[in-house]
C-alpha positions in Angstrom: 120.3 -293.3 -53.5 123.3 -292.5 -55.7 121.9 -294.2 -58.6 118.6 -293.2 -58.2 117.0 -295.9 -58.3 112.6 -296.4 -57.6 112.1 -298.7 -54.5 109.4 -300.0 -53.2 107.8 -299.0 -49.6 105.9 -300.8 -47.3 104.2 -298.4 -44.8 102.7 -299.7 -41.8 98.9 -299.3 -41.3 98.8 -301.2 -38.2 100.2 -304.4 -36.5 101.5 -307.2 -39.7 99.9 -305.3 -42.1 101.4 -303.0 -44.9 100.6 -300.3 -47.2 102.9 -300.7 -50.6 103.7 -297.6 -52.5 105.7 -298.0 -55.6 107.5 -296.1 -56.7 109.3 -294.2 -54.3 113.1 -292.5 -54.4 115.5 -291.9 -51.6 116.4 -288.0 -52.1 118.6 -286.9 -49.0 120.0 -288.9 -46.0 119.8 -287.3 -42.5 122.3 -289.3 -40.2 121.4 -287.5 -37.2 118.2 -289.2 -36.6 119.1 -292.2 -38.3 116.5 -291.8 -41.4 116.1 -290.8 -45.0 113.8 -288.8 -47.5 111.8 -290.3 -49.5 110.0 -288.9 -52.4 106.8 -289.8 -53.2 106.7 -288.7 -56.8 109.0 -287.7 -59.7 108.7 -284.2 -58.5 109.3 -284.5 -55.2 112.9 -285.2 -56.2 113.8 -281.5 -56.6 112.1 -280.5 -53.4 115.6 -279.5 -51.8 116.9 -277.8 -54.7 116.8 -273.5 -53.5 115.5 -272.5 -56.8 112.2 -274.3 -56.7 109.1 -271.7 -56.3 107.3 -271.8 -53.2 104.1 -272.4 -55.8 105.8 -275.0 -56.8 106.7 -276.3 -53.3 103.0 -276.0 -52.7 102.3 -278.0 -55.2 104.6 -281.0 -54.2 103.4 -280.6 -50.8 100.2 -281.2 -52.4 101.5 -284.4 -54.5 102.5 -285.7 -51.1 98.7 -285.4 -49.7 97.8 -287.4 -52.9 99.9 -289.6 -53.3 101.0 -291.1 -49.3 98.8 -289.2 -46.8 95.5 -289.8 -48.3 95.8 -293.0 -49.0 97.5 -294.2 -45.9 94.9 -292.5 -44.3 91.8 -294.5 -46.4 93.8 -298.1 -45.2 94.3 -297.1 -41.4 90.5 -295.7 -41.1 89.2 -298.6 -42.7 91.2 -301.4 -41.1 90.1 -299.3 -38.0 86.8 -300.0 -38.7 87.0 -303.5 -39.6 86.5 -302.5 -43.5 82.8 -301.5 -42.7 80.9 -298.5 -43.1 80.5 -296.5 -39.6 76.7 -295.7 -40.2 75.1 -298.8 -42.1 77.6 -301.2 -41.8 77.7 -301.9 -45.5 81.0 -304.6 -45.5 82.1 -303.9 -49.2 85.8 -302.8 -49.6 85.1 -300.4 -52.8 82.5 -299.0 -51.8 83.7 -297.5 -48.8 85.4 -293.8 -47.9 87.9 -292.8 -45.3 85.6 -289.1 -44.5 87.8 -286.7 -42.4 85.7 -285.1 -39.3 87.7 -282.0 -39.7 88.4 -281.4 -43.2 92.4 -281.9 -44.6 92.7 -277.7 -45.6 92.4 -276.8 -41.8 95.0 -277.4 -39.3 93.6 -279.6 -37.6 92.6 -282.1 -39.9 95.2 -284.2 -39.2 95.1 -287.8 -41.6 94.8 -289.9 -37.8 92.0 -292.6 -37.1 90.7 -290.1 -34.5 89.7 -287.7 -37.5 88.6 -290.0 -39.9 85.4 -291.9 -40.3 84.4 -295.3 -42.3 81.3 -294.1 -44.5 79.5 -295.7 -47.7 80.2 -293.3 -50.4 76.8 -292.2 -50.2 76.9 -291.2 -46.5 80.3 -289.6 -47.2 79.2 -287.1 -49.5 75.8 -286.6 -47.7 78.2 -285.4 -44.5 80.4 -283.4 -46.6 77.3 -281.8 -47.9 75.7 -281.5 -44.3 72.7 -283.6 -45.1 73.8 -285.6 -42.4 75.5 -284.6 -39.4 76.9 -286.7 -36.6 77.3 -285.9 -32.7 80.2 -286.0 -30.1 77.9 -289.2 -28.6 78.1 -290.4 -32.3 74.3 -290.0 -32.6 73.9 -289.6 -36.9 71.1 -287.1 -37.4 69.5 -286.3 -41.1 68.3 -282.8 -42.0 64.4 -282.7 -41.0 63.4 -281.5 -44.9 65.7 -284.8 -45.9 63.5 -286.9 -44.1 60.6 -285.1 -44.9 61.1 -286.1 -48.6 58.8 -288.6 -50.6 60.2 -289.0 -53.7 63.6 -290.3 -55.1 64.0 -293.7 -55.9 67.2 -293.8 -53.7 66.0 -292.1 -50.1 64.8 -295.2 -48.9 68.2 -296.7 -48.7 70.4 -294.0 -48.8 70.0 -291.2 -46.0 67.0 -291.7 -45.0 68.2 -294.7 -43.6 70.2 -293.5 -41.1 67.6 -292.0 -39.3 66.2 -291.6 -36.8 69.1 -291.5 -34.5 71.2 -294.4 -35.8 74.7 -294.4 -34.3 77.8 -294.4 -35.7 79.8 -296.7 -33.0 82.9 -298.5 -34.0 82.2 -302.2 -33.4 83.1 -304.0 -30.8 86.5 -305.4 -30.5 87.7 -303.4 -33.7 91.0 -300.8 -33.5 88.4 -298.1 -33.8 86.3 -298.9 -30.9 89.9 -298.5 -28.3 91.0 -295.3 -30.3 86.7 -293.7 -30.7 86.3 -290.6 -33.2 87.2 -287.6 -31.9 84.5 -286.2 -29.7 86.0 -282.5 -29.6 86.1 -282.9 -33.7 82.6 -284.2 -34.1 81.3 -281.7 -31.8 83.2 -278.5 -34.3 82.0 -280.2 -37.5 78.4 -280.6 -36.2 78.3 -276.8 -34.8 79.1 -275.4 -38.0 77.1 -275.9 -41.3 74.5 -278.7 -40.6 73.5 -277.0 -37.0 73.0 -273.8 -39.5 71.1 -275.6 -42.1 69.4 -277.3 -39.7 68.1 -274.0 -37.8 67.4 -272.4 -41.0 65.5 -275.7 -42.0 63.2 -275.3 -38.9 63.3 -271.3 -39.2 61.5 -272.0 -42.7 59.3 -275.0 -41.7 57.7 -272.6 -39.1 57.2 -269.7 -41.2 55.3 -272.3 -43.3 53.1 -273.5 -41.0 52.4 -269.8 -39.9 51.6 -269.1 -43.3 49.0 -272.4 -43.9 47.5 -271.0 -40.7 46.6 -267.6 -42.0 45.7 -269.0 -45.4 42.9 -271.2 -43.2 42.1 -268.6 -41.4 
């Protein structure tokens, strides 16, 4: 610590197997509970010093979502899920996401297994948008005018896919399948935007058909 040197830390994703992050510094000792500070980033290493803005502060607090959280976060989730996505399957290692259930910017968004989900990069932006929404029983449900489309060379194998009611279970025997997604988070994330669109999609679908009829008529 003294000479300020970069190490190298192995963080533990689960049982035998390690996360390396390189480079890392020690940057304060605290004897008491028998542990040090580690910076995760160059400027992390003036975190303690009193004259460092609290925009600044923000901003290494931010460094330290980039740079450990999230990516500890991707390795646990995935490993969780036995490197698979959650809702197709799909077994291959780059092409997969660690998708929070409640989103990193609210409190509760906590970088655990419970709040993450294994998704095909595809999937995970579809959710994030709301095209696809999934259920405290894990039951992944597509926005009706999504599945009501005919074109797009992709629909076939992208969201359309997951329909109709495909689930999103861990596998058996995988570390996901003992911990389960949260069933309180699913339920806030599916009660927000993509139960609104998905009223508002209905909502328009019927004033459609209203409209069709008086046109006949």
């Amino acid at each position: 610590m003294r000479e300020r040197r970069p190490l190298l830390r192995f963080v533990g994703i689960a049982p035998g197997v390690y996360l390396p992050r390189y480079p890392v510094w020690l940057v304060a000792e605290e004897p008491a509970d028998h542990q040090f500070v580690v910076a995760v980033d160059q400027g992390q290493r003036v975190v303690g010093d009193p004259v460092v803005a609290a925009a600044q502060r923000r901003y290494l607090e931010r460094l330290t979502k980039l740079h450990l959280h999230q990516p500890v976060f991707r390795s646990r989730v995935l490993f969780a899920y036995d490197q698979e996505c959650s809702v197709c399957r799909l077994p291959h290692l780059p092409l997969l996401d660690a998708a929070h259930v409640v989103p990193d910017s609210d409190p509760d968004g906590l970088p655990v297994v419970p709040n993450g989900l294994a998704m095909w990069k595809i999937h995970h932006a579809a959710y994030d948008a709301d095209i696809i929404g999934i259920r405290p029983d894990l039951t992944v449900d597509v926005r009706a005018d999504i599945l009501a489309e005919i074109d797009g060379r992709c629909s076939g194998t992208g969201c359309r896919r997951c329909a109709p009611s495909n689930s999103c279970s861990p596998a058996p025997g995988t570390p996901a399948a003992r911990v389960h997604p949260s069933g309180r988070r699913l339920g806030w994330r599916c009660a927000g935007n993509f139960e609104r669109l998905c009223a508002r999609t209905a909502a328009l679908e019927t004033s459609r058909t209203l409209l069709r009829a008086v046109a006949v008529c």
